[in-house]
C-alpha positions in Angstrom: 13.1 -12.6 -28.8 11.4 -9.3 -28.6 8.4 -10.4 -26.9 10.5 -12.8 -24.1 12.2 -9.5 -23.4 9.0 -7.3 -22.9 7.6 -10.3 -20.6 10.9 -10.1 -19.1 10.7 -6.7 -18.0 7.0 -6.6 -17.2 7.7 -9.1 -14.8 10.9 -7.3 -13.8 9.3 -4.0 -13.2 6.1 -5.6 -11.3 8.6 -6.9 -8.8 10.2 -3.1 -8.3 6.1 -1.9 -7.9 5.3 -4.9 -5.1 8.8 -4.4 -3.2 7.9 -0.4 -2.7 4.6 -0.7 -2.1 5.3 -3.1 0.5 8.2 -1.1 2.3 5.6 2.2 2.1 2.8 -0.2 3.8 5.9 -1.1 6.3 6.7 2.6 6.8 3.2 3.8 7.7 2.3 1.3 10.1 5.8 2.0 12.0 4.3 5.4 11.9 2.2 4.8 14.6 5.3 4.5 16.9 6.8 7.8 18.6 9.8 8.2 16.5 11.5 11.2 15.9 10.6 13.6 13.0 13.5 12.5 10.8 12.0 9.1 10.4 8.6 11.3 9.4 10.1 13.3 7.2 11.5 10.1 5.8 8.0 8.2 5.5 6.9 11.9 3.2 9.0 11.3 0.9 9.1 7.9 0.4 5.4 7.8 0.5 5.4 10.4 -1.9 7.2 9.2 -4.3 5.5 5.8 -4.3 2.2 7.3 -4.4 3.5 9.8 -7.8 4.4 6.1 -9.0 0.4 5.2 -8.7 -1.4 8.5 -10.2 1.5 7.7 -12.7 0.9 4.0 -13.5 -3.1 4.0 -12.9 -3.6 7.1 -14.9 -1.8 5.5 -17.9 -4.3 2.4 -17.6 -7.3 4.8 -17.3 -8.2 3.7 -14.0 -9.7 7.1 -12.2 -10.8 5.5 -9.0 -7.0 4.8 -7.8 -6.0 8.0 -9.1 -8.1 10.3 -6.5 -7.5 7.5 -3.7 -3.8 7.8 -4.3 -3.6 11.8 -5.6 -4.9 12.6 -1.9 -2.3 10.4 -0.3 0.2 12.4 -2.9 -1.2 15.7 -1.6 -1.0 14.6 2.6 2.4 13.1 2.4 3.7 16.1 0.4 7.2 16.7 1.4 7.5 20.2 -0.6 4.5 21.9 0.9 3.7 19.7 4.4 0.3 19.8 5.9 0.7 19.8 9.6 -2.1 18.6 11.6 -0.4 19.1 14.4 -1.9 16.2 16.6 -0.1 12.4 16.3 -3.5 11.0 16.8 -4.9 12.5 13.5 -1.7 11.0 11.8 -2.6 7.5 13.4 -5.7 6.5 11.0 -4.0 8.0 8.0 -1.2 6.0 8.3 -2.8 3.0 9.1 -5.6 3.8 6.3 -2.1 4.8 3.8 -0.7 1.0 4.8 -4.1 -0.9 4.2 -4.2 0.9 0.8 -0.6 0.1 -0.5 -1.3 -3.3 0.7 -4.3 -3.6 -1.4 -2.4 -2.2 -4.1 0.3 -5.9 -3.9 -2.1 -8.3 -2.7 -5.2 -7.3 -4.6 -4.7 -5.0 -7.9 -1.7 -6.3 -9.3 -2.0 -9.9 -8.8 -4.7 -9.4 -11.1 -2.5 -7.4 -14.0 -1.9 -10.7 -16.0 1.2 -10.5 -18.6 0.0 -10.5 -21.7 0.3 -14.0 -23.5 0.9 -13.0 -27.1 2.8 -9.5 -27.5 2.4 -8.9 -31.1 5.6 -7.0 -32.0 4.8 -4.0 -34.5 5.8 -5.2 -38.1 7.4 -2.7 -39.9 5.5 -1.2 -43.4 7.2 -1.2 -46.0 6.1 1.6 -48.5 4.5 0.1 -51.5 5.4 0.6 -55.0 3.1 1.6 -57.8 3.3 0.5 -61.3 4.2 4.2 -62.3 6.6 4.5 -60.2 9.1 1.4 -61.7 11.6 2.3 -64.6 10.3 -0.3 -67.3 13.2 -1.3 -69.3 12.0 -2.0 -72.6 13.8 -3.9 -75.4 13.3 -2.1 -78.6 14.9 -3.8 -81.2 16.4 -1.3 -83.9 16.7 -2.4 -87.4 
């Protein structure tokens, strides 16, 4: 039961990864449109969060190469402490460059994150008993 649960969830939560990375791909090639600066203050924040999601999720698997890629798109989207470059055409490439990386991240990286086949559920130890530490009942027979 345990491990049709954690498959359950894995599958559950892989789902939630591929629908935000896909709407933050969405969001940064709208980008590219004049819009008005709600929508870009918008697009910070939602990239920003889904780009904490990847340093998050690719830092626990030890995998350092999507960590940099996406800790500099955490550091340019950052809604806190903006960077302003001032210019909409030096926005263009890195929101087009942002899309083309969250799209890799759905089509290519975790289509390849197989569920495990076998989760081995942790077993419990039970604390073993010594022969000094049982109370020997002895029949003594008194005469």
């Amino acid at each position: 039961m345990e491990t049709a649960t954690s498959q359950k969830d894995f599958r559950r939560l892989e789902i939630i990864y591929k629908t935000i990375f896909s709407a933050c791909a969405l969001f940064c090639f709208i980008a590219v449109l004049p819009l008005s600066l709600f929508y870009y203050t918008f697009l910070r924040i939602v990239v920003f969060i889904a780009a904490g999601i990847v340093v998050y999720y690719f830092g626990r698997q030890k995998e350092f190469h999507w960590v940099i890629v996406f800790g500099i798109i955490l550091i340019l989207f950052n809604p806190i402490f903006p960077i302003h470059f001032y210019l909409k055409s030096i926005w263009i490439p890195i929101d087009i460059v942002t899309g083309i990386l969250f799209l890799l991240l759905v089509v290519i990286r975790l289509q390849k994150k197989e569920i495990p086949q076998e989760i081995i559920p942790e077993i419990p130890t039970q604390s073993k008993t010594f022969s000094r530490d049982r109370i020997i009942k002895t029949s003594s027979k008194k005469q």
